[in-house]
C-alpha positions as CSV (number, residue, x, y, z in Angstrom):
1,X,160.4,98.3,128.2
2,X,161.2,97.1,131.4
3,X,159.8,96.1,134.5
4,X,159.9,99.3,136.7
5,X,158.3,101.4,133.3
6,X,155.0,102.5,134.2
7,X,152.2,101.2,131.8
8,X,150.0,105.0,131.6
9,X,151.1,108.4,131.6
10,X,152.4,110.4,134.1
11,X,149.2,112.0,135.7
12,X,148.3,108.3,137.2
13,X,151.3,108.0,139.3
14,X,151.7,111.0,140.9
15,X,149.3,112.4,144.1
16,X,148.1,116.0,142.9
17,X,144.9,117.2,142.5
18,X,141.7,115.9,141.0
19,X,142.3,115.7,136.9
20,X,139.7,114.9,134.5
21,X,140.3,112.1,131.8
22,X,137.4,110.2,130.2
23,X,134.6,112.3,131.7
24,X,135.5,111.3,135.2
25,X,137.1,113.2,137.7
26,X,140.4,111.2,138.8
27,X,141.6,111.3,142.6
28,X,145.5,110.3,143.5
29,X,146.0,111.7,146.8
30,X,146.0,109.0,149.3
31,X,143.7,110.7,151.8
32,X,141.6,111.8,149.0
33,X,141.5,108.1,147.7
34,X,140.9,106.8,151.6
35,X,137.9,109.1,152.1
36,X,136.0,107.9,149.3
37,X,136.8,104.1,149.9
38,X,135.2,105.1,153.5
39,X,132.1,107.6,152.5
40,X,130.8,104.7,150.3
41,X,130.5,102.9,153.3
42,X,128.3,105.3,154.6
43,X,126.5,105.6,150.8
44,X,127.8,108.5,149.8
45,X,129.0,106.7,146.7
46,X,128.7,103.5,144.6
47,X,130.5,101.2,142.5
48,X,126.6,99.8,141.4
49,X,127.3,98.7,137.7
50,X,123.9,100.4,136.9
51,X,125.8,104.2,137.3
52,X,127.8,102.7,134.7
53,X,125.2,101.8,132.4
54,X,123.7,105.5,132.6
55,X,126.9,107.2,132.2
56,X,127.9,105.0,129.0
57,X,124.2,105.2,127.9
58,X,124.2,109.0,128.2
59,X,127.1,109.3,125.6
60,X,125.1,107.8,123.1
61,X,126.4,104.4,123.2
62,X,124.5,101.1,123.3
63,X,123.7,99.7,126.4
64,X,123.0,95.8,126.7
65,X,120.1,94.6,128.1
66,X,122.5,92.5,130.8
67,X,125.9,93.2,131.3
68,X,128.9,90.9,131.2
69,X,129.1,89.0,134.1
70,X,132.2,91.1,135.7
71,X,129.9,94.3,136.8
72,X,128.0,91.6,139.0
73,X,130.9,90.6,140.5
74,X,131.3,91.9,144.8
75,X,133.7,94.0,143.7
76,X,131.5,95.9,141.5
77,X,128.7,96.0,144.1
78,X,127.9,98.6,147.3
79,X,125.6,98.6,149.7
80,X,123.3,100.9,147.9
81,X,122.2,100.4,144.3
82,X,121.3,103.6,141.7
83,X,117.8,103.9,142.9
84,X,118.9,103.9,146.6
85,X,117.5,100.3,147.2
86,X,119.5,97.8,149.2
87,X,122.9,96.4,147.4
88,X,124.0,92.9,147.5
89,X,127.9,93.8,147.9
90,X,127.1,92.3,151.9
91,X,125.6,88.6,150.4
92,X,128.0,88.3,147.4
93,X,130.9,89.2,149.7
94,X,129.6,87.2,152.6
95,X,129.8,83.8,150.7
96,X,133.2,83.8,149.6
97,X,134.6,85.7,152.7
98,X,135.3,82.2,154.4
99,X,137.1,80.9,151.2
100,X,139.7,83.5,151.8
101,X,139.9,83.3,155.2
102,X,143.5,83.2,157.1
103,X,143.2,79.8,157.9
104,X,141.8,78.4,154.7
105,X,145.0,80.5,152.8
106,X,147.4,78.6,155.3
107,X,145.4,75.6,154.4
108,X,146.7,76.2,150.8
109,X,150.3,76.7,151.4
110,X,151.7,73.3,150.8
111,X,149.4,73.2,147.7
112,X,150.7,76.7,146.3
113,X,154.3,75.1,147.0
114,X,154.0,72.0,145.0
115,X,151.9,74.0,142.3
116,X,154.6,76.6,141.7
117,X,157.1,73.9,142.1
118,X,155.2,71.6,139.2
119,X,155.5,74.8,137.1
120,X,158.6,75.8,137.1
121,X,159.4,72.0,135.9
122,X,156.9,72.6,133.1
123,X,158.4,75.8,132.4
124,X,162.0,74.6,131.7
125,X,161.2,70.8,130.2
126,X,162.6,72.0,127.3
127,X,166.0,72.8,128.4
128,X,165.9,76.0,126.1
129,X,167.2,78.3,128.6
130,X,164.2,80.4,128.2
131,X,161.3,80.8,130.3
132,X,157.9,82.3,129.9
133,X,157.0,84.1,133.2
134,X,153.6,85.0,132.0
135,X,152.7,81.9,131.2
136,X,154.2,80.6,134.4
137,X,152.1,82.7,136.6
138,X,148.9,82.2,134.6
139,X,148.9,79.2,135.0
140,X,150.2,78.6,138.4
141,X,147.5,81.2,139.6
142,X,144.5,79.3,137.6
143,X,145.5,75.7,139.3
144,X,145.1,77.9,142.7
145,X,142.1,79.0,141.6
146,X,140.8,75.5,140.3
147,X,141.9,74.2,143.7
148,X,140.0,76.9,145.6
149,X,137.1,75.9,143.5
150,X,137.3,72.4,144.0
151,X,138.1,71.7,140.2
152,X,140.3,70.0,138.6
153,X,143.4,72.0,138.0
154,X,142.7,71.9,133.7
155,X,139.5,72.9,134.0
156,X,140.3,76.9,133.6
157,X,141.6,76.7,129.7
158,X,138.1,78.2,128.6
159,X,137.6,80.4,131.3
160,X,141.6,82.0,130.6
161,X,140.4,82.5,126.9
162,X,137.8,84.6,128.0
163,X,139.1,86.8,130.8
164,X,142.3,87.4,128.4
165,X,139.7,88.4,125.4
166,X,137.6,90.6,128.3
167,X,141.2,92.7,128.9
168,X,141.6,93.0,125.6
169,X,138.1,95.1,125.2
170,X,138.3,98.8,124.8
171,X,136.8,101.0,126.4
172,X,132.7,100.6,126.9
173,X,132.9,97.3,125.4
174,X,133.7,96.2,128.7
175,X,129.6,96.2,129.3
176,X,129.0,93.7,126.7
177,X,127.8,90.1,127.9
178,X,130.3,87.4,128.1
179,X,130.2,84.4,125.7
180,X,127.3,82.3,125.5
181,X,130.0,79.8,125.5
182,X,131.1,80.8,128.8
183,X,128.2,80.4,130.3
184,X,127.5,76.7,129.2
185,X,130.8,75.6,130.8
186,X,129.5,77.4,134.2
187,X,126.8,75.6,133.9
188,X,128.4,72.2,133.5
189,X,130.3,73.0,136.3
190,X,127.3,73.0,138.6
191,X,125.5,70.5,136.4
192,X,128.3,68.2,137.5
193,X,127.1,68.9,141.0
194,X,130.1,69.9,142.6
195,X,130.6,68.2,146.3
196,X,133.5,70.5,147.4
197,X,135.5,74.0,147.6
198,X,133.4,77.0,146.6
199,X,131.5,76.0,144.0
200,X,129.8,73.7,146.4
201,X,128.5,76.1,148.2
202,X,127.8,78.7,145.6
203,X,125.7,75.8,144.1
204,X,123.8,75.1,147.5
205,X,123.0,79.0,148.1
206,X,121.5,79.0,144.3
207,X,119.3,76.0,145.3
208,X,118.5,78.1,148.1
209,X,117.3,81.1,146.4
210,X,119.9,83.7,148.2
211,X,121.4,83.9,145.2
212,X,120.1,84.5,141.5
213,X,122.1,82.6,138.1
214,X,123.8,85.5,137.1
215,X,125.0,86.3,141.1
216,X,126.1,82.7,141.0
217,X,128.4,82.6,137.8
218,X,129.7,85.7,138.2
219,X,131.5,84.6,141.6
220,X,133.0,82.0,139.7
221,X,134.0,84.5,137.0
222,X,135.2,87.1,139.3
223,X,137.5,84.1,141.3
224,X,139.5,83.3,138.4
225,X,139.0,86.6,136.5
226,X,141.3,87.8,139.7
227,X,143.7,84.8,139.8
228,X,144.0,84.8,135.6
229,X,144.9,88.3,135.8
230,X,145.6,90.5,138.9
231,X,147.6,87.6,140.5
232,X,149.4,86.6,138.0
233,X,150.5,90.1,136.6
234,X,151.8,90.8,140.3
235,X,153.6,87.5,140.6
236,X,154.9,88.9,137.0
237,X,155.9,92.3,138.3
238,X,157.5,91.1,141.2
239,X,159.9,88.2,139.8
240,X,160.8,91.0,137.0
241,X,161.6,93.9,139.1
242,X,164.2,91.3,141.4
243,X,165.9,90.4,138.1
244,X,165.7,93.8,137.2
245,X,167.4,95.3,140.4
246,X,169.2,92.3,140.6
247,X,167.5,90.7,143.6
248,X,166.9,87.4,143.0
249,X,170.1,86.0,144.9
250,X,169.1,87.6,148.0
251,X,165.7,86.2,147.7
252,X,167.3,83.3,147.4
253,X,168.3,83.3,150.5
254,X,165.7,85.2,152.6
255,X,163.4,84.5,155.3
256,X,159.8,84.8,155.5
257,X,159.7,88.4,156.8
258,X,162.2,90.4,153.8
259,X,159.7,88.0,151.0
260,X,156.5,89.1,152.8
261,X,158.0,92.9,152.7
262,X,159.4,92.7,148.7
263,X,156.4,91.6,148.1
264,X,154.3,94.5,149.6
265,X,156.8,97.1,148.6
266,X,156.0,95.3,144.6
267,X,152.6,95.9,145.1
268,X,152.9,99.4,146.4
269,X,155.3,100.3,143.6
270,X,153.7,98.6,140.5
271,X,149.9,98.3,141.5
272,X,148.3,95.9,139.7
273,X,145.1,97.3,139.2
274,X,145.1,101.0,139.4
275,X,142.0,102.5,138.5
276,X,138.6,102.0,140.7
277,X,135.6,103.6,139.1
278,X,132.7,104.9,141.6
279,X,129.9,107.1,141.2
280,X,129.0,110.0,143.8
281,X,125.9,108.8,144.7
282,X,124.4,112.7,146.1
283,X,125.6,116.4,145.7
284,X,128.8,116.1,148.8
285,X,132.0,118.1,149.6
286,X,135.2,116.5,150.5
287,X,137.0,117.3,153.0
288,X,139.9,119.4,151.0
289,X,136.8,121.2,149.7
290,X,136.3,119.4,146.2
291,X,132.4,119.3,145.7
292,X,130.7,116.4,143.8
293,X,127.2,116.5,142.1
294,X,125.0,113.5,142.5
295,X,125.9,110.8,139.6
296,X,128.9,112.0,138.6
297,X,131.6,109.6,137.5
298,X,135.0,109.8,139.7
299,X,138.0,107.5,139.6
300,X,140.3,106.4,142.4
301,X,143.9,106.5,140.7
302,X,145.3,103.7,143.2
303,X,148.8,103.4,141.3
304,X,149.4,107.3,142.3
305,X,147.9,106.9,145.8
306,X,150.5,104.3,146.6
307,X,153.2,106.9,145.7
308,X,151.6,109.4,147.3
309,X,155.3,111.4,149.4
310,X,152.8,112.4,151.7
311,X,152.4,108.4,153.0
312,X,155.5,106.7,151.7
313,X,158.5,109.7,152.0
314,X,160.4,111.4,149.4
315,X,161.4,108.2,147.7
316,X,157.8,107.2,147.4
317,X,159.1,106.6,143.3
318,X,161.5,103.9,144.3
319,X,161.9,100.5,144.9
320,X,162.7,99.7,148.4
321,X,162.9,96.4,149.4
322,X,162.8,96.7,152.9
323,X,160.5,99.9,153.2
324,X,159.2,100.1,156.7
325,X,155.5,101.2,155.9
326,X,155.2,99.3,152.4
327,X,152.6,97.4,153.8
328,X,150.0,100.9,154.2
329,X,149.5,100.5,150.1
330,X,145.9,100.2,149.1
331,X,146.8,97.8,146.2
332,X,144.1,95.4,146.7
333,X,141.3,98.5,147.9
334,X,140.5,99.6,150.9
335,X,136.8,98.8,153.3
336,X,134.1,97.2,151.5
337,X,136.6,97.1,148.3
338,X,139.4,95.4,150.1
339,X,140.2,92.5,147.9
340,X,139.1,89.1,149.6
341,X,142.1,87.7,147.5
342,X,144.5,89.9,149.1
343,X,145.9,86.7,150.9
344,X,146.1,84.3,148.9
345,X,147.5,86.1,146.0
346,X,150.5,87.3,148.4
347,X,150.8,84.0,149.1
348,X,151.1,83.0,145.9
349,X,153.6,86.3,145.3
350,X,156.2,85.3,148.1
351,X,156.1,81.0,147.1
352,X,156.8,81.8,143.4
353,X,159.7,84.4,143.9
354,X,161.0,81.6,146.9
355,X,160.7,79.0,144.6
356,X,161.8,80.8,140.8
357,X,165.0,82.3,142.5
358,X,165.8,79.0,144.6
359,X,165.5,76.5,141.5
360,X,166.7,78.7,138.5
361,X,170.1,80.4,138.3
362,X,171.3,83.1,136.1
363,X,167.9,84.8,135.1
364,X,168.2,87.4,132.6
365,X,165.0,89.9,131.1
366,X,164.8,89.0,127.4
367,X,161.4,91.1,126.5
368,X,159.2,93.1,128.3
369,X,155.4,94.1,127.8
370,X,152.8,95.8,129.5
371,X,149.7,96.9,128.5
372,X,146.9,99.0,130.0
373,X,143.5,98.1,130.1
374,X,140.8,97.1,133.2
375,X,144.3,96.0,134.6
376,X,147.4,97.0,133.8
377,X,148.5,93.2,132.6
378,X,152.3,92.0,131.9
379,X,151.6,91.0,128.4
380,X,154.9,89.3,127.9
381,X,157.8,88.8,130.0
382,X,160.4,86.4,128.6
383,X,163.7,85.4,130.7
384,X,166.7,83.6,129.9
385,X,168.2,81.1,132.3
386,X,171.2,79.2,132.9
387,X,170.3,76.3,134.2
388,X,168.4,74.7,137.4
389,X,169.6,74.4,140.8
390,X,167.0,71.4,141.2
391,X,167.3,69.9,137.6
């Protein structure tokens, strides 16, 4: 395997029509993917983990009491809940929103810099000539995150264990609670009464009342959840496809502008995360005349959306560095889903591949993994190296 091999079949990377898979109807079109991102704005649909629960509990299978801590998470919020009561998708969103703000991601810059710098150190200590990407950008995306948080930059080891187990779940197991060990270390987090970063303020809106415990650590959870895994897969993706297509030289020497567009034109090409699941939340008709019954499951294929011809040209299936429109990709969502990460972890993207192809010379692939799952995760990604520019 190899970095440009697609993780699932061919159905989720191509824009057609609607096809069913799993009891949900999948969409790959882009403007069929667009209009549903923007009807669920409107309520016509709903990511509300509670659709989820009735679906799975309708096929007969066990639902928990309380869910694990990632359906509580903004992403898996909307405005409108099952029962057509108010959402909390605007509250959850609206306290990390500043965190991920423009100038709080410049902020960050010099940190991310000596971050990816401190890990690429740690990654060639030994002098092997081998280097574990995966575990490069873990971890260089869980300091981030520890940073953002106001942590110290070890304090994730726990946290990593679990969010790699929670991939690892098949299929409805996702639904199951998270570790009562988990939850301990969220508490001592706050018991430790943070005085910076996020978890400061997720503590004082608990103390408040705007928030309830599970609201609280499942912003946590969802913060590194994202760093642990979408991040660092797409820092992954994009180093591996530059020493695939033999790249890295030029990023070597590139500016700010051909980074920032490799890096969108990676995230267009190899999506991260590729499946949204919604529910239709009352009996509606698209607008290319597909009609949806109230409650019934859909999925927006975002992988085939971002290879959709009809957006991206007749090459919409290769990699093009400097693709004019690479940035129109719905990668990281689209409206209330747009990713409040989107920032940083592009931020992260462009500093690694700066950094990895300025300090380590004659990269090779050794071994390739990746699996599918909630996201579709490098597993493994070994490379050879010949030495260090920066010893």
């Amino acid at each position: 395997m190899k970095p440009s091999d697609l993780p699932r079949d061919s159905r989720f990377y191509r824009a057609a029509e609607p096809f069913e898979d799993q009891g949900a109807l999948h969409f790959t079109r882009m403007a069929e993917v667009v209009e549903i991102f923007r009807l669920e704005k409107r309520g016509a649909f709903s990511t509300d983990f509670t659709y989820l629960l009735e679906f799975v509990g309708g096929m007969g299978v066990p639902v928990p009491s309380r869910p694990h801590l990632n359906l509580l998470f903004p992403w898996t919020q909307s405005e409108m809940r099952a029962d057509g009561s108010p959402g909390r998708h605007a509250i959850l969103h609206g306290l990390l929103a500043k965190h991920f703000s423009r100038r709080s991601v410049a902020d960050l810059e010099d940190t991310v810099g000596d971050l990816t710098r401190r890990g690429l150190r740690e990654g060639t200590a030994t002098g092997s000539g081998e280097f574990d990407l995966v575990e490069f950008a873990t971890t260089l995306s869980s300091r981030v995150v520890s940073s953002l948080l106001g942590l110290p930059l070890e304090a994730a080891a726990i946290v990593r264990e679990e969010v790699e187990a929670y991939e690892r779940r098949p299929g409805f197991e996702a639904v199951e609670p998270e570790s009562p060990a988990l939850r301990a270390f969220f508490q001592q987090l706050f018991d430790d009464e943070p005085k910076g970063g996020l978890l400061a303020e997720l503590s004082g809106a608990y103390a408040a009342k705007s928030i309830d415990l599970d609201e609280r650590d499942a912003l946590v959870w969802g913060c590194w959840a994202a760093g642990l895994s979408t991040t660092a897969t797409a820092i992954s993706l994009l180093i591996g496809l530059m020493i695939e297509l033999d790249l890295v030289q030029v990023a070597a020497d590139a500016d700010a502008d051909w980074l920032n567009a490799v890096t969108q034109e990676a995230l267009r090409y190899a999506t991260p995360f590729s499946v949204v699941p919604m529910f239709a939340t009352r009996d509606i008709t698209l607008a290319g005349g597909v009609a949806l019954r109230e409650g019934q499951p859909i999925r927006l294929v975002l992988g085939a959306a971002n290879r959709d011809p009809a957006v991206f040209g007749i090459d919409a299936d290769e990699f093009v560095p400097a693709r004019a429109n690479a940035n129109h990709h719905i990668a990281f969502g689209l409206g209330m889903h747009w990713c409040l990460g989107d920032r940083l972890a592009r931020l992260e993207m462009r500093t690694a591949l700066r950094e990895f192809a300025r300090n380590l010379t004659g990269t090779t692939l050794l071994e390739w993994r990746r699996e599918t799952g909630l996201l579709d995760r490098v597993a493994v990604a070994g490379l050879g190296y010949a030495g260090r520019s920066h010893p």
